[in-house]
Structures are given as structure tokens and as C-alpha cells.
N, C-alpha and C positions, 0 to 999 in steps of 0.2 A: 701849152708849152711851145716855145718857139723852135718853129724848123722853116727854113730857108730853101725847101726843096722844091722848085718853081710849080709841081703840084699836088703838091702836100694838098688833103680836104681839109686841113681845119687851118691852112693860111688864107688869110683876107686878104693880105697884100702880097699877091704872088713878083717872088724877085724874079729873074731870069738865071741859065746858067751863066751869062754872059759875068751878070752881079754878084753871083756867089764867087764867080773864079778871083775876082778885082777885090773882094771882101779883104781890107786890110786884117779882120780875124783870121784869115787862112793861111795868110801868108806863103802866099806861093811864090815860087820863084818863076821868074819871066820865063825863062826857060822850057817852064814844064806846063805853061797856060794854053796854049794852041792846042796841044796834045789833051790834053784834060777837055779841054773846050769841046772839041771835036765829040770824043767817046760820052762826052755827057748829054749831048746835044743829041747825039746817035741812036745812043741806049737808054738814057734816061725820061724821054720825053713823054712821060706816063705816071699817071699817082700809081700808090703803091697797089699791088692785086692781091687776089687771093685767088689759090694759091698764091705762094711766094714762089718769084720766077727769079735766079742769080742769073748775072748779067756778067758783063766784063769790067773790071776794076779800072776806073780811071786811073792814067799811067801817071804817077807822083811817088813822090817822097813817102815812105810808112807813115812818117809824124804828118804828114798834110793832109794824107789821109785821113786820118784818126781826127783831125782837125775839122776835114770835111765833113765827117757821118757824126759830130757833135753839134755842127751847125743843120746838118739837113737829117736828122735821125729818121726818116721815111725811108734812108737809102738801106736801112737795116735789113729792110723788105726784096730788097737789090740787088747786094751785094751778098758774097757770101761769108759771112767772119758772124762774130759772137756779137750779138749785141749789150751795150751797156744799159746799168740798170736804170738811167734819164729815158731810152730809146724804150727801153720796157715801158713806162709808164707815158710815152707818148702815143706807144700802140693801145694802152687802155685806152686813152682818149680819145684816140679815131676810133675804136671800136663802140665806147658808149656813145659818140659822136658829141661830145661838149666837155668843154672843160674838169678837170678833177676839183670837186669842193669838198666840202664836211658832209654834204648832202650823200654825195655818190661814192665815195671814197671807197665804201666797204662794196659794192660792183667792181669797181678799178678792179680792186683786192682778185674778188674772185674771176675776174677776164682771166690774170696772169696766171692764175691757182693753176700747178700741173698736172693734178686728179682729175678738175673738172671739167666738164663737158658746157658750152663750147667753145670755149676758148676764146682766141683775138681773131679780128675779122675787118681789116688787115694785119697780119703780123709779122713777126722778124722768122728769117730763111731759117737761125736759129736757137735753139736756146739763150737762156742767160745762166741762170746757174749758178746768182748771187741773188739769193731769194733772201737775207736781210738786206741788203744794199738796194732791192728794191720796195723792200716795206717802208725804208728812210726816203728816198725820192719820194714815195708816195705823198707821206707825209709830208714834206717839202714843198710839194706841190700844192697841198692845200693850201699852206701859209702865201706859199707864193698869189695862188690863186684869189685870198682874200686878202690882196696888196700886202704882205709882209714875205717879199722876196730874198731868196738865198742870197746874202753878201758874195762879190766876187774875190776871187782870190789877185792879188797884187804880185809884180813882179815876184818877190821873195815867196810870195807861196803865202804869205799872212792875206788874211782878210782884210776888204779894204770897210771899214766899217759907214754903214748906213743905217738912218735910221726913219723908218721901221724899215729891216732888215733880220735875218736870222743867219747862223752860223752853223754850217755841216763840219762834225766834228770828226767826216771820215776823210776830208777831204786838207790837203797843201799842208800847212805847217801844223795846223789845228788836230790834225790825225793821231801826234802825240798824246791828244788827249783823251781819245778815243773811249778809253776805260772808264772814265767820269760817264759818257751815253752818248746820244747821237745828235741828238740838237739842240744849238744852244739858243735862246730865246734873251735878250739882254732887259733887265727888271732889276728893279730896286726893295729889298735895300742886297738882295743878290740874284746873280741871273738863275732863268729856271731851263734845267737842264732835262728833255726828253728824250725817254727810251724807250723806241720804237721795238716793239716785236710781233710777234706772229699768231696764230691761232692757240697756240697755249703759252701759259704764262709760266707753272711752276717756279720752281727756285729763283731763274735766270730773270725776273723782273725783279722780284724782291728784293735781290740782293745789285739792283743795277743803279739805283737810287741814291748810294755813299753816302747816304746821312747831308744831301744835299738836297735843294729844293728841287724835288723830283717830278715829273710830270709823265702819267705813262701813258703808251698809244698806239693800242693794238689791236689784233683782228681777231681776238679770244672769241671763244666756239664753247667755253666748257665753265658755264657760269658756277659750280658748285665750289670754283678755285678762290671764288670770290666771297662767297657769302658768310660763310664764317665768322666768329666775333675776334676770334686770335687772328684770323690773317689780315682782318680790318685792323688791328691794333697794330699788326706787325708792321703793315705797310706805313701807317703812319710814325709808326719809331724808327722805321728806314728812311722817312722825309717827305714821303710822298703826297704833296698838294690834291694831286685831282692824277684820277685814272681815267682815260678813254676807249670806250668799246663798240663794238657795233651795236645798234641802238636793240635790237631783240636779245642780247646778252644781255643788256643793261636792266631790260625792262625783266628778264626773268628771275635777276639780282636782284635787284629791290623788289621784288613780287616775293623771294624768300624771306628778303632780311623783315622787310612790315611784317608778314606773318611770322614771323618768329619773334616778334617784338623787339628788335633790335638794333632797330634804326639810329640808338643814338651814337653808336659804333661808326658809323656809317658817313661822320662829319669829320671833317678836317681840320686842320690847326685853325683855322681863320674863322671857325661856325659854318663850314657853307658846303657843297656837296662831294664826298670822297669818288664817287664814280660816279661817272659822265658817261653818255650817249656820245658817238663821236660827232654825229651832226652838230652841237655845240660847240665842236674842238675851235672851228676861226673864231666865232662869235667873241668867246673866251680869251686867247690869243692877242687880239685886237682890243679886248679890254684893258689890258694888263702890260704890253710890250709898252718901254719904256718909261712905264709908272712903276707901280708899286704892287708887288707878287699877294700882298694883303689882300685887292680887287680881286682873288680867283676863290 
């Protein structure tokens, strides 16, 4: 994930504060640069620690702010306010120390989990407290991570469309749509819409799919939600292409459906596999953005 924080551990190309203040993204005004300069220069000149040490708030505008700790999300570790759920999923990254893939995803998962032990290491001063809004980053992440990066949002708040590219549908104008699911994936001959959840699934996935090409992608824990011959059929009458789970969910799911001889439940409109290991999720992904939803 990119951060701009002159000593972020996972930037290769360390900017200066001098760069970050001049970042035509910040939009600062002349004004308030010297002053910002200064206190950045002062208090900031340290990657992030653990403990988490709050600092004194660079003196700016609230929106510049808010501007600044999206370009250098380390500072979450700094500063003291809420962090956002992008900043959440940068401190998984520093904490597993490499990038988020399909690989690690379900680690991210558990760094941020706030049962378990032990947590981020460095982490934000504190909480988030938007634990879907960071299962979606998560996700996001991956795509981003195997080249199919979030679309940016355009003056108006619309997506500025790219391709390969994906679409956060919590986010600018796209948020109206919100109730369709969380990520939209563009594919022919319709796009395939992901709904990102949590450690259980019950109702709340099944019924998130709207009879649309549904894609799920979660950090389910409680395989027996899956196994079933009704909830396989049901999922697929909801629309659901391909489910994603951590890969020891997945394997204890098909360990019940073979033995139970029920495998042919277990296929998708296309012939091909109804539940996924999430390490396939990019592979997958990358098969199918901007072709044809058929390839999943």
C-alpha cells in the first residue's frame, strides 16, 4: 500500500517531509507549509513504534489533514485520531512485513482481529471500529496487489474507469449502490459483484448476492455453514459464481461434501468449482476481469 511517510518500513522510495508538504495531492495552502514543515520535521522524523507514541498534530486545515494521514497512513501510529480502514490494513502490512496477497490475506485478517493476541506490531494509537470497511480494503488490497487496482474516484465522486481496474462500492458516488455488495469487478456478459464478510456467513451472505453474479469473500471459521446440499443449491439460486474462504475452511468443506458423496452440489453454473480457497482469489480475478465471467 502506498504511504508517503519519509519513514514508512515498507517505502522503497523514501519521499521527504519537505515532498509531502509540496504534494500537489495535499493541497496545502502556502500559508500553512512552514508551520507544518517545521512540526513534521520535529516530531516526525521516526518510522512508526511500538508502543504507539502521539505526537503533536501538524498545525493545518482538518481536510489537509485528513488529506495528509491518507497519503502517509504510518502517521496513524503518531497522531492521535481513529484510524481509517486503508490505514488498518497498512499496519497489517508492516506488521506481516510484505505486501497483502491471496497468499497472506487470511494473517492480515487475523493481525487486525480484536480477540486475538497479538495483534499489530506497529500499530495505530487507535482503534478503527469499522471491522466491515476493513474486510473490503482487505480485499481491495489483494486485487490491487495482483495489478488490479481500485479505480480512482474523479472530481464528481464517479469512478474514473481503468482497465484492469476494480470498483469500491463503499466509496464517492458508487456508495448508492452499496446494497448490490462491496466490489465491483467489470466482466462480461455482466460485471461480478463481491461481498466481502467476516468469520461467519449465515443469512447476511446469502442473501447479498441479488440474484446477481455474486462472488463471496470471507474469513469464515465455521465450515458446517457451507456443507450442506440446500445451502449449496441455495447459494447458487442466489447467483453465486465462486465463494472464497481461508484455505483450512475450505479444505474441511470439501473433506465433508466428498464424504458425504456430494460433490456434484458443490459446482457452479459454469461446471467449475463453487468454493474457493482464498489463495486462488487473484489468480481467479486476473482470469476473468475484462473477459467473460464464464472463465470463473
Amino acid at each position: 500500500m502506498r504511504c508517503l511517510h519519509p519513514y514508512c518500513p515498507r517505502n522503497q522510495q523514501p519521499a521527504t517531509w519537505q515532498a509531502v508538504i509540496n504534494s500537489p495531492e495535499l493541497k496545502l495552502q502556502a500559508q500553512y507549509r512552514a508551520g507544518a514543515l517545521a512540526c513534521l520535521n520535529t516530531h516526525y522524523a521516526a518510522a512508526p513504534s511500538m508502543p504507539a507514541t502521539p505526537r503533536p498534530a501538524p498545525p493545518m486545515p482538518s481536510a489537509a489533514l485528513a488529506r495528509l494521514l491518507r497519503l502517509c497512513p504510518c502517521l496513524f501510529n503518531q497522531i492521535d485520531v481513529a484510524p481509517t480502514p486503508r490505514a488498518v490494513v497498512h499496519f497489517c502490512e508492516l506488521t506481516l512485513g510484505q505486501e497483502i496477497t491471496a497468499a497472506n490475506v487470511h494473517a492480515a485478517f487475523m493481525v487486525q482481529h480484536p480477540n486475538l493476541p497479538p495483534g499489530f506490531n506497529p500499530g495505530p494509537i487507535k482503534s478503527c471500529g469499522s471491522g466491515g470497511a476493513i474486510m473490503e480494503m482487505l480485499c481491495s488490497e489483494v486485487l490491487t496487489s495482483a495489478g488490479i487496482p481500485a479505480m480512482s474516484p474523479e472530481t464528481r465522486g464517479w469512478p474514473q474507469w481503468e482497465m484492469p481496474g476494480h470498483v469500491l462500492l463503499n466509496e464517492g458516488k458508487m456508495s448508492s449502490l452499496q446494497a448490490l455488495g462491496d466490489i465491483l469487478i467489470p466482466c462480461a456478459p455482466t460485471n461480478l459483484i463481491i461481498s466481502v464478510k467476516s468469520e461467519v456467513a449465515r443469512e447476511r451472505l446469502l442473501y447479498s448476492a441479488n440474484s446477481i453474479e455474486g462472488i463471496g469473500f470471507g474469513f469464515f471459521k465455521e465450515p458446517e455453514e457451507f456443507w450442506t446440499s440446500s445451502r449449496m443449491s441455495l447459494y447458487k439460486r442466489m447467483g453465486f459464481t465462486a465463494i472464497y474462504m481461508p484455505d483450512g475452511t475450505h479444505q474441511a468443506v470439501m473433506d465433508h461434501v466428498l464424504a458425504a458423496g456430494e460433490e456434484r452440489h458443490a459446482i457452479n453454473i459454469n461446471g467449475t468449482e463453487l468454493y474457493r480457497p482464498l489463495s486462488v482469489f487473484a489468480t481467479d480475478m486476473l482470469r476473468v476481469i475484462g473477459r467473460s465471467s464464464a472463465l470463473l
